[in-house]
C-alpha positions as a printed NumPy array, in Angstrom:
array([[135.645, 130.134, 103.712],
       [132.87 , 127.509, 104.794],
       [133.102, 128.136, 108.317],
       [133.72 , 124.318, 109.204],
       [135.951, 123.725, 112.017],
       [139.723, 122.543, 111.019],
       [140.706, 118.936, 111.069],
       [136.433, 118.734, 111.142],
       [134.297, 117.344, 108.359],
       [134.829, 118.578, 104.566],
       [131.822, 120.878, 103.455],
       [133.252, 120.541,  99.381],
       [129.984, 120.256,  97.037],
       [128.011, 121.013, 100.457],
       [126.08 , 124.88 ,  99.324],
       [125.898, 125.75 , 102.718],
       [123.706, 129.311, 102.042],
       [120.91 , 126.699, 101.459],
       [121.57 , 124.351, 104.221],
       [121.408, 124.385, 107.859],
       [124.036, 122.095, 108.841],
       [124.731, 119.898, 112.531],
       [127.969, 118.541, 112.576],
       [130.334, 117.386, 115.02 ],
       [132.706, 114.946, 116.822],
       [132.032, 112.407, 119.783],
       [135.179, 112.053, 122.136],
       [136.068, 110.112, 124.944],
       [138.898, 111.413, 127.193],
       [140.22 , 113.34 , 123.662],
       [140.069, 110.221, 121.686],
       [137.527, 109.636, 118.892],
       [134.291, 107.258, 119.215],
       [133.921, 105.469, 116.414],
       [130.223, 103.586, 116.138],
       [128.72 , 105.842, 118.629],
       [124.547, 106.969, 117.136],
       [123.932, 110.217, 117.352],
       [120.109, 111.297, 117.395],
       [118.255, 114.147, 115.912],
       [115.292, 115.143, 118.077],
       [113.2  , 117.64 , 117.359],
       [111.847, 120.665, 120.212],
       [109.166, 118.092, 121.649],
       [112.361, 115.353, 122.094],
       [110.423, 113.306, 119.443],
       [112.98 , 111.132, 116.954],
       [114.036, 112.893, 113.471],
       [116.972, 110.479, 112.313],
       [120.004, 109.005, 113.896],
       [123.436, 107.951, 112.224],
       [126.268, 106.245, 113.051],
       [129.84 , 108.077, 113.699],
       [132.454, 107.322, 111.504],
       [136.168, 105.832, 112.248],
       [137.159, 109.188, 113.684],
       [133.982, 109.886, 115.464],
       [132.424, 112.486, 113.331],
       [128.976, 112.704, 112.151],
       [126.646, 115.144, 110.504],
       [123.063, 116.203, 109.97 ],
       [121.299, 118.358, 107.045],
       [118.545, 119.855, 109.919],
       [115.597, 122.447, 109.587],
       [116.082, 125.812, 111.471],
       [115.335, 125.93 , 115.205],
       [116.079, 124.175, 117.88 ],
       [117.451, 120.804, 118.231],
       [119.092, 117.77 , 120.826],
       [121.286, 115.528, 119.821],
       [121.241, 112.286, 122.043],
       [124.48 , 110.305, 121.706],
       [124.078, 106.983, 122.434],
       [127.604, 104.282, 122.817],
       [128.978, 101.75 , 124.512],
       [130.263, 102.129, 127.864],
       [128.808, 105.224, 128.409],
       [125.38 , 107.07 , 129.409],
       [123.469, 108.824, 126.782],
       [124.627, 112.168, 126.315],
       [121.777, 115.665, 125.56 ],
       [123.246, 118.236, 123.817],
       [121.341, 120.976, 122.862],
       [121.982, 122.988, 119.104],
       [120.621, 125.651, 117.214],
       [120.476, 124.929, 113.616],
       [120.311, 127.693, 110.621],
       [120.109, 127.526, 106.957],
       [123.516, 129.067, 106.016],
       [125.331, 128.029, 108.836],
       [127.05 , 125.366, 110.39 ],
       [126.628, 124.596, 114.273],
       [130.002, 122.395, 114.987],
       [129.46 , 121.051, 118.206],
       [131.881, 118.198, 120.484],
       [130.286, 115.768, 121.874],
       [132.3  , 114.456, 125.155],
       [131.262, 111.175, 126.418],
       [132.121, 110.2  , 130.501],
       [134.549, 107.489, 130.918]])
């Protein structure tokens, strides 16, 4: 079992005993947000990488253990702080709702 949520991301050829793994979906009233950025920053809020979400608004990050925000950033909407706690061999799924 890899512990991923269902209908979430695929973890195959992912070892996730060595990883610590931040992935996730950004929604808008239920509905995916496709070219939303999500941003890694570290405990001090400084920048450790940002990617784009995909068609059905997921996205993913291979982290360090510890604490973590993600800052979503799209259109229409205010930047969104969610706070995460990342651990090698697991995976924090977290949703990501974005105001209307």
């Amino acid at each position: 079992m890899c512990g991923a949520t269902a209908g979430g991301l695929s973890l195959d050829g992912v070892d996730v005993k060595k990883e610590a793994i931040v992935q996730g979906q950004v929604l808008r009233d239920g509905e995916p947000v496709p070219n939303a950025y999500v941003r890694l920053l570290d405990r001090s809020g400084e920048f450790t990488a940002e990617v784009p979400t995909s068609a059905s608004g997921h996205f993913r990050f291979f982290a360090g253990d510890g604490e973590w925000t993600l800052r979503t950033l799209a259109p229409k909407a205010d930047p969104v702080d969610k706070r995460v706690h990342a651990a090698v061999g697991s995976v924090a799924e977290v949703v990501i709702a974005l105001s209307s």
